[in-house]
N, C-alpha and C positions, 0 to 999 in steps of 0.2 A: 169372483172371490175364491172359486173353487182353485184354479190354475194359479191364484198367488200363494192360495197356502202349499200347492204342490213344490212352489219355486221358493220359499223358505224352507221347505224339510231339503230341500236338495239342498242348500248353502248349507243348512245345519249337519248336513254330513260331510259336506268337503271341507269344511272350517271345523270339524270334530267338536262339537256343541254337542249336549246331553242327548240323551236317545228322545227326551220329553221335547216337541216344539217348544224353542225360546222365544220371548215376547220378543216383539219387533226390536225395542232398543239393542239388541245384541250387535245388530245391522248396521247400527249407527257408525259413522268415519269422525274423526278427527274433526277440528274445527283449524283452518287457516291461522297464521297469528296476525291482529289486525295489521295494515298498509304501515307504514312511516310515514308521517306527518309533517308540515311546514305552516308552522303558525307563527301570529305575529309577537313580538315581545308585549306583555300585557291584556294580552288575549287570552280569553279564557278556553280551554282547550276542555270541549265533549267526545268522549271515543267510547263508539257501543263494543264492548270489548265479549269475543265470544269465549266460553268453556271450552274445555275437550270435553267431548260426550262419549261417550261408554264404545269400547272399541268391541270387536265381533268376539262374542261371548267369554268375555272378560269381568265383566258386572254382572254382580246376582239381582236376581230379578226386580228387590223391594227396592233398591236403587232406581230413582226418580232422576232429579234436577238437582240442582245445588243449594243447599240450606241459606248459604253466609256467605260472605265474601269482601276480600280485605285485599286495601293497596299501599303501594310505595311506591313516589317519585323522589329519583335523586336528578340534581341538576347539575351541571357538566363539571361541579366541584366538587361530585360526589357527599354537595349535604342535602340532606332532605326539604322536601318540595313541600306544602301542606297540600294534600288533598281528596277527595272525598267521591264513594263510590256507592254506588244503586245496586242492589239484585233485581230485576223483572221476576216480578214470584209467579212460577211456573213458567219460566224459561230456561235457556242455557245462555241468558245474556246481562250482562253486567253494564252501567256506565259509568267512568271515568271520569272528573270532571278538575281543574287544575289549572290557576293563573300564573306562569312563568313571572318572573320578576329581572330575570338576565335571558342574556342569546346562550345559545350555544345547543347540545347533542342532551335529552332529557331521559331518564331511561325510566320505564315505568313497568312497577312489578302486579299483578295481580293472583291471589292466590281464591282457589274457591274449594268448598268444602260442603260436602263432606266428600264430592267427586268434585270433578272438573280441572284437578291439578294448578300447575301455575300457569301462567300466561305472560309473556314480557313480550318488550316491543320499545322504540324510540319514537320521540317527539323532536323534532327540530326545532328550535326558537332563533325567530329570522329578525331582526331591525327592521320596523315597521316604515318604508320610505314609499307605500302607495300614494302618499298625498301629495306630495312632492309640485308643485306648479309648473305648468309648462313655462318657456320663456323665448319659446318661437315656435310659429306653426309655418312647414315653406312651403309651397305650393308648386314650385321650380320641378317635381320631378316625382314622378312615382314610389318610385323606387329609393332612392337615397339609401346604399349599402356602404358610402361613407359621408360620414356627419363632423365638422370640424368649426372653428371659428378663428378671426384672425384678432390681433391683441385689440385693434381697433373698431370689432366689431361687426366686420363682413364673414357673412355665414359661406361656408363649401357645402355643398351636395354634391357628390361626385366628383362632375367636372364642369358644373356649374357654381357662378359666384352672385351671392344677393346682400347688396349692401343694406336692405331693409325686407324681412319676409312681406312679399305682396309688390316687391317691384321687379322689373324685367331682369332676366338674368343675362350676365355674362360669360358663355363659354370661356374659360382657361384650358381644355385638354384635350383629350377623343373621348370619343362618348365610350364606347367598348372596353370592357379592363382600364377603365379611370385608374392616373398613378399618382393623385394628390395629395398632398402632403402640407402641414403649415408648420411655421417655427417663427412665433410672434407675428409680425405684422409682414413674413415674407410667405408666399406660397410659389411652389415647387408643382408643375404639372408635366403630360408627357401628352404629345397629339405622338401621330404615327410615324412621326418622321424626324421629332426634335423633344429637344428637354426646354424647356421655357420657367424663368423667375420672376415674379409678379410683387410687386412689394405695395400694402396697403395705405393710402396717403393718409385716410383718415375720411375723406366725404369721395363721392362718385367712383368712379370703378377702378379697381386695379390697374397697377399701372406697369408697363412689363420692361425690365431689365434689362433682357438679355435672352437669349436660346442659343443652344446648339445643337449640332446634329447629331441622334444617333450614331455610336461608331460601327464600324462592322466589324466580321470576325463572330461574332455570337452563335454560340451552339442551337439557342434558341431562335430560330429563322421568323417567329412571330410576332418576338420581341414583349412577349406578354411578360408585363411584370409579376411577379410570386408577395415580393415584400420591399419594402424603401425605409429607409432613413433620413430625417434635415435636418441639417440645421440654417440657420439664416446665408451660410455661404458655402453649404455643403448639401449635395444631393445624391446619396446612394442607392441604388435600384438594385435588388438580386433577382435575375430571372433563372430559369431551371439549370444552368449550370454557369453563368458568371456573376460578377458581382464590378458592376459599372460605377462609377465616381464621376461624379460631376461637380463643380468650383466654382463660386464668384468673385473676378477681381475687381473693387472699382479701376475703370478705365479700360478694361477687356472684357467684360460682360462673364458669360458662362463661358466657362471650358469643360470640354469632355477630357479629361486627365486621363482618365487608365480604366481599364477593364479588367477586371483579374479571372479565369477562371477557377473555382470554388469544386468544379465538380467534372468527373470525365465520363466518357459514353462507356468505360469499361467498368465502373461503377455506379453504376443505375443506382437511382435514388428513388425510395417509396414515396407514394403522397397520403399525404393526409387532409381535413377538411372535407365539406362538400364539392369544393372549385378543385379538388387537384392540387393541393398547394406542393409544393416542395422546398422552399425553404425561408423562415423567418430570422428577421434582422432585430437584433437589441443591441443598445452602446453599453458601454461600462467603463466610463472613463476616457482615455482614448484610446481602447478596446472594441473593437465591435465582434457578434458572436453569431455564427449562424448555424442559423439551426435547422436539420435536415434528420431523413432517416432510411434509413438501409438496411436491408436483410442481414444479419448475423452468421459469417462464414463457417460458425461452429453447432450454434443452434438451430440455423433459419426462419428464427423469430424476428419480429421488428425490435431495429434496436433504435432509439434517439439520441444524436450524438449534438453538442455546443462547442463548436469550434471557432477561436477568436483569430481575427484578423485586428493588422495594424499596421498603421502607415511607414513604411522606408525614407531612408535618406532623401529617394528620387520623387516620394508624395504618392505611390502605388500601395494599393492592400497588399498585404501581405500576409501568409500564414502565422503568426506569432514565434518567435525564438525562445521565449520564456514563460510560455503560459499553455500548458496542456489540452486537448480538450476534454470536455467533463459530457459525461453519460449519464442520459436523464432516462427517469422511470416510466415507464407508459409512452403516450402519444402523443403530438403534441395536438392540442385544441384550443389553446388562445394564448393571447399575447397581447402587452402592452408598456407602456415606456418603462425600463428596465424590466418586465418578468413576463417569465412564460408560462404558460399553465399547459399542463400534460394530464392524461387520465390512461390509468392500470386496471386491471384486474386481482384483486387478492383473494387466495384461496384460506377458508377461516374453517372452523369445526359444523358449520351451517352452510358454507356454502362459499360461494364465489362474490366477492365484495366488489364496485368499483370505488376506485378512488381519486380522487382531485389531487394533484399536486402542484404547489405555486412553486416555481424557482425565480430566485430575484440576484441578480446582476448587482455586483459592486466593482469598484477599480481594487479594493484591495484584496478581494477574495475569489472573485470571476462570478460564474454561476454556478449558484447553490441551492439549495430546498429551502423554502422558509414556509415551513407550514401543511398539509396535508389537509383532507376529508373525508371520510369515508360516510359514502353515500348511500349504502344499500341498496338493496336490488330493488326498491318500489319508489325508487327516485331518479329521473330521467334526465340525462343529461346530452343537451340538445348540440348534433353535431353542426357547423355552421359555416359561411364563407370565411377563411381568413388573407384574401389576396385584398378584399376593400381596403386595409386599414387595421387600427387593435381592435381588436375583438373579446371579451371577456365572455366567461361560460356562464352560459344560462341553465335554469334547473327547473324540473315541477315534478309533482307528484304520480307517481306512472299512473293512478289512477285517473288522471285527467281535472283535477277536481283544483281550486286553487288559481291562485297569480302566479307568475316567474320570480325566482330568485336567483341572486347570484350571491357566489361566494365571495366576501370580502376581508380582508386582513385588518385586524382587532391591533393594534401595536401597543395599548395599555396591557390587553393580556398575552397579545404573542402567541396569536391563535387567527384561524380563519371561521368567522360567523357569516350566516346566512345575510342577506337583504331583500326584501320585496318589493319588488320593482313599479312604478306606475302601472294601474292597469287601464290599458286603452277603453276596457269591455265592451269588447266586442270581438270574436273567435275568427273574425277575418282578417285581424291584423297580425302582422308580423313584430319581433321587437328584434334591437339590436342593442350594444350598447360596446362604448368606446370607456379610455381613459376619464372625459370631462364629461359625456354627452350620453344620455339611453333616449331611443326615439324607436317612436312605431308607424310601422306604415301600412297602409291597407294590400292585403293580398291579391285584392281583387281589380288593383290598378287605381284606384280612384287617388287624385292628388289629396294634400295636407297630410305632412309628416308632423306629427307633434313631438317637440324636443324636448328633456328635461333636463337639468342640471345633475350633473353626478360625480363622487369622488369614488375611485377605487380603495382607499384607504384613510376616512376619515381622521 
């Protein structure tokens, strides 16, 4: 006891505190402002919400805890929220308590008196889709990094095909960097040595078309694909520095039509993703746009650039002659049919923000923003593979605490709102989630991928 009062007269002279030892509260720090939150819409939202307690000898002595204490939630309309707050008597803690009625960003004010100052923070209110049903569980494959279906009803895992989850499956492609791709009832794969078309009859296994052979000439000597395109008689592959075309005629099967390179060795391109990615493919009419990123010759920042290609006289890609490329904000981290999603860093009066942004692909406009989010710093957003397939961004609470959410496009209000995604529950599975499809799989190898039904933009 002796040596701690020794070690409070010392702070009391370096912190210039009265000549008299100050009561312990002098000592006291700041409190945190509680995490950001991701609740579901209709859920009732509890947050132990703390005071700021008395900073180093700032408060006179009779100064205790906080008498009272009063809230405000406004909802992402900026009108008020009803709801209702606790003091803990004889504490520095408060509870919050508030049933959302819409999605979206919730701000909540807490003031406390006769100390403790204000206290503010956000609430997220996410479209509750945990319950969502499965509607296939495949057993085909551990792993399953892509998840598809054909118009008639045969599932892809990779580069496997299972006309019913629980029967034998059909290789279509190489197992290593699967390039599978579907466009109705045709599916588009890639083994090591050829491009192969498969079109679904409707009962027993795909039934194949046509192949061709890889052509040569590729900067990329591995031939790994980055990102693909199909449609029913078209198949585009961009690997790290071309961009290959492949065709269905009836009566000639597949042709390898043309190669374009997209990119040269004196311009080194950045990757992004977990795998390395370096460049994703969106259409936009008959448009297509790839997108890549590269060091800034002026800043030597990352900069993301969308550069459209389109077909010539001769049926080869070509750079566009009347459509610019467009420079996107951030990084990119997902992608899927027409949009990309990218995330930044914004610098605010508090700090460093990240933020989501969608860009969506039109033929009359190109690629453009449609929508933002700004995610704050106790909101995690998980970097991911995107050479499987689209990928959309996944989100949780950096506290760990919660389901995954993903961002999704509101087109009544012309906004991006949360969603909460099935939860497997259980902390060994992995999730993914496409255009149609979120499925999880176990990290720890064990087969059954559970599918669920999904729209990116209800």
């Amino acid at each position: 006891m002796k040596s701690r009062r020794l070690l409070l007269l010392a702070l009391a002279l370096l912190t210039g505190c009265p000549d008299a030892l100050p009561p312990e509260e002098c000592f006291l720090t700041g409190a945190a402002e509680p995490s950001t939150l991701i609740i579901a819409q209709g859920e009732t939202a509890s947050v132990r919400v703390p005071a700021t307690s008395p900073q180093v000898c700032d408060t006179p002595e009779d100064a205790h805890t906080p008498e009272s204490v009063t809230v405000e939630v406004h909802g992402p309309d900026n009108l008020p929220v009803p709801a209702t707050v606790e003091l803990q008597p004889g504490t520095w803690f408060a509870t919050v308590r508030f049933t959302p009625k819409s999605t979206g960003r919730h701000h909540v004010i807490v003031a406390f008196a006769p100390v403790g100052s204000l206290r503010q923070f956000d609430v997220h209110v996410a479209q509750d889709e945990r319950s969502l049903p499965p509607v296939a569980t495949l057993d085909a494959r551990p792993t399953c990094l892509f998840v598809d279906r054909t118009r008639s009803g045969t599932w892809l895992c990779d580069h496997l095909a299972l006309r019913e989850p629980g029967t034998l499956p059909q290789p279509v492609g190489r197992e290593s960097q699967p390039a599978t791709a579907v466009a109705g009832d045709v599916v588009w794969a890639m083994t090591e040595t050829e491009v192969r078309r498969y079109v679904d009859p409707g009962t027993g296994p795909l039934v194949l078309t046509g192949a061709a052979p890889l052509p040569p000439g590729s900067y990329d000597t591995d031939r790994t694909p980055h990102s693909r395109l199909a449609t029913e008689d078209e198949y585009l592959v961009a690997d790290a520095t071309t961009l290959h075309r492949f065709i269905f005629r009836e009566g000639e099967g597949v042709l390898a039509f043309s190669n374009t390179p997209w990119s040269s060795l004196t311009t080194p391109q950045l990757t992004f993703g977990t795998d390395s990615t370096r460049a994703i493919l969106v259409r936009g009419g008959d448009t297509v746009w790839l997108v890549s990123s590269a060091q800034d010759s002026v800043t030597f920042t990352p900069r993301t650039q969308a550069c459209p290609f389109q077909v010539d006289a001769r049926g080869f890609y070509r750079p566009s002659t009347t459509r610019a490329c467009a420079v996107l904000a951030g990084e990119p981290v997902g992608h899927g049919e027409g949009v990309v999603w990218t995330r930044d860093t914004v610098q605010t009066s508090t700090g460093f923000i990240p933020v989501l942004h969608r860009h969506e692909v039109s033929a009359a406009h190109g690629l453009q923003e449609a929508g933002a989010l700004s995610l704050d710093s106790s909101i995690t957003s998980f970097v991911q593979e995107l050479r499987p397939g689209p990928s959309h961004p996944l989100l949780k609470s950096s506290s760990g605490v919660g389901t995954l959410a993903t961002p999704r496009w509101n087109a009544e209000r012309t906004a991006l709102v949360l969603a909460l995604l099935p939860d497997p529950g259980h902390a060994n599975h992995i999730t993914h989630i496409s255009d149609h499809f979120t499925w999880t799989v176990n990290r720890l190898g064990a087969s059954g991928v559970r599918v669920h039904p999904w729209t990116s933009s209800p």
